[in-house]
Each structure stands twice: as C-alpha cells, then as structure tokens.
C-alpha positions as CSV (number, residue, x, y, z in Angstrom):
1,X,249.9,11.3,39.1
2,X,248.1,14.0,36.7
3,X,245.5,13.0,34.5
4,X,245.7,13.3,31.1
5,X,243.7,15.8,29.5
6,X,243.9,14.5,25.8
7,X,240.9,12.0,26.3
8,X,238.5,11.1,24.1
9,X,235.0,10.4,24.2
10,X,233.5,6.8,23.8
11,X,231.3,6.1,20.4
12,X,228.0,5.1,20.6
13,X,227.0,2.4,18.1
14,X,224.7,3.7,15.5
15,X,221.6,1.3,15.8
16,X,221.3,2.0,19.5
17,X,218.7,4.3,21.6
18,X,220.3,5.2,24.6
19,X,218.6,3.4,27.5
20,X,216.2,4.8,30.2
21,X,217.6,5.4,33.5
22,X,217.7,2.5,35.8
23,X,217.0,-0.5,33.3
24,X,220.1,-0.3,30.9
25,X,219.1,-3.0,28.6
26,X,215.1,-2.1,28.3
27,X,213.4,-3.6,25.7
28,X,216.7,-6.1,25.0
29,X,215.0,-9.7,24.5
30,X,217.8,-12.3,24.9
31,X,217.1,-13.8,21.7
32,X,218.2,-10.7,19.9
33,X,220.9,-10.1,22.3
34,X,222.5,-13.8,21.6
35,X,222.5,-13.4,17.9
36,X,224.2,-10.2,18.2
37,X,226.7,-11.8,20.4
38,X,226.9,-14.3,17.6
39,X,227.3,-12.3,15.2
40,X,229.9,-10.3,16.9
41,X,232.1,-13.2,17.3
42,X,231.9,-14.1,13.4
43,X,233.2,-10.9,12.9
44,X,235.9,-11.0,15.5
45,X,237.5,-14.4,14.5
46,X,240.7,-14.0,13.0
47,X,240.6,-16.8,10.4
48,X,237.3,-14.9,9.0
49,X,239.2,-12.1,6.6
50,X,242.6,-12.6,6.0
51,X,244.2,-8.9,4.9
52,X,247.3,-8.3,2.6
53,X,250.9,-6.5,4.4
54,X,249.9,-3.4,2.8
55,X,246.6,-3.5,4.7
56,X,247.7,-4.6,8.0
57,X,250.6,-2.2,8.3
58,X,247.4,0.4,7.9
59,X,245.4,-1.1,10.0
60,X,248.3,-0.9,12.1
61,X,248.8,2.7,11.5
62,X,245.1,3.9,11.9
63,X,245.2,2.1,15.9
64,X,248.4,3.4,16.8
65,X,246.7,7.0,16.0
66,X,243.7,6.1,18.0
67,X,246.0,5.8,21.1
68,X,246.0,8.7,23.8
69,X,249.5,8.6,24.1
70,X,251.0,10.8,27.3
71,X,252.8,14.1,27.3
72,X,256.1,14.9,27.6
73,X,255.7,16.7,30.8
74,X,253.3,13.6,32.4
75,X,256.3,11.0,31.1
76,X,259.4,13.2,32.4
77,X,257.5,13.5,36.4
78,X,256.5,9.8,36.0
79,X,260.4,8.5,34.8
80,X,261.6,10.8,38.0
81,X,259.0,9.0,40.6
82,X,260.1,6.1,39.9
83,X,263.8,7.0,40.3
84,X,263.4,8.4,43.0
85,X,261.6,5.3,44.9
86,X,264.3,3.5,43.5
87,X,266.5,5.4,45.5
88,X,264.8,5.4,48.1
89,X,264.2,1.4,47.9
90,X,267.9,0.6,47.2
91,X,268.5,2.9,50.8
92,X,265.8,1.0,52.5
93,X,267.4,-2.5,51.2
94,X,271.0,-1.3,52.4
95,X,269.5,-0.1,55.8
96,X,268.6,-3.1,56.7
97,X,271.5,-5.3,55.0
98,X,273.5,-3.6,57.4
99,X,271.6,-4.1,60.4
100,X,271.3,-7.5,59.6
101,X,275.1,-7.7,59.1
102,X,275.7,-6.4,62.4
103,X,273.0,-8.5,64.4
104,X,273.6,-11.8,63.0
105,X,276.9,-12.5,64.0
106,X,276.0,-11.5,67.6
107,X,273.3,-13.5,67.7
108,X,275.0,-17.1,66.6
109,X,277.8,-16.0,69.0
110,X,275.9,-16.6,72.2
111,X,276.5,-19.5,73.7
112,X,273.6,-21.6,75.4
C-alpha cells in the first residue's frame, strides 16, 4: 500500500534541549521527571476543566483538522484490494465447500 505523502512533522516541546546521542534522557533526575508525570496527569484528567458545547464542538473541529486524512487515489486502490480478496476468499471458501460436499458422503458410505 502507498505511503501517504501528506505527513507532518512531530513538535518538540518548548522547555526541552534535544538530548545527546546515546543517553536520551541526560541530565533527567527522576525527581523532576515524576513531578512532570504528575503534573501531566492533573492536566489530562477529565473532571479537571469542564468546557461549554460551543467549546467542545471547536475543540472538536481544530483535531479533526490535525488529522492526515488519506487521498482519494490511496482510498479508491485500498476499497479495490480488499474487494478483490474478497473475491478471491468467497472462491477459496466455495472451492473447498465443494470438495467437502463431494468427499463426505463417500467417506460415511464405506462400510467397515
């Protein structure tokens, strides 16, 4: 399946020196890095900030922008892939119905 080519590139928090190669989290001391955790998850919790309809349905809005959605060329060759293993699955399936169809009866007829 092609890549898509609309992809975009990941942020990089403000507050943050990029790390030297090999150690990613140099200079990180654990006591820092648990109250940012912390702190994250104060932030995360739903209950926290409760926002108005108007708000939400922008919220709503501004993520639904954010998302690389696929092209019309990338969803037309995926939707024929997958009919076309359909096809070939539903021939498959009737293959060996058939075969079955046939064998089975022979096979309970034979008498010991």
């Amino acid at each position: 399946m092609p890549k898509s080519k609309n992809r975009r590139k990941p942020k990089r928090s403000q507050g943050s020196a990029p790390a030297s190669p090999g150690r990613p989290d140099a200079g990180a001391s654990s006591a820092a890095t648990a109250k940012s955790v912390q702190g994250d998850a104060k932030e995360a919790s739903p209950a926290a900030k409760k926002v108005g309809p108007i708000q939400f349905f922008r919220q709503v809005r501004d993520e639904a922008l954010k998302v690389t959605w696929t092209s019309r060329n990338e969803t037309l060759v995926s939707t024929i892939m997958v009919l076309i293993m359909v096809a070939l699955a539903s021939m498959f399936f009737l293959l060996v119905d058939t075969v079955l169809r046939w064998i089975v009866p022979i096979i309970l007829s034979v008498s010991v």
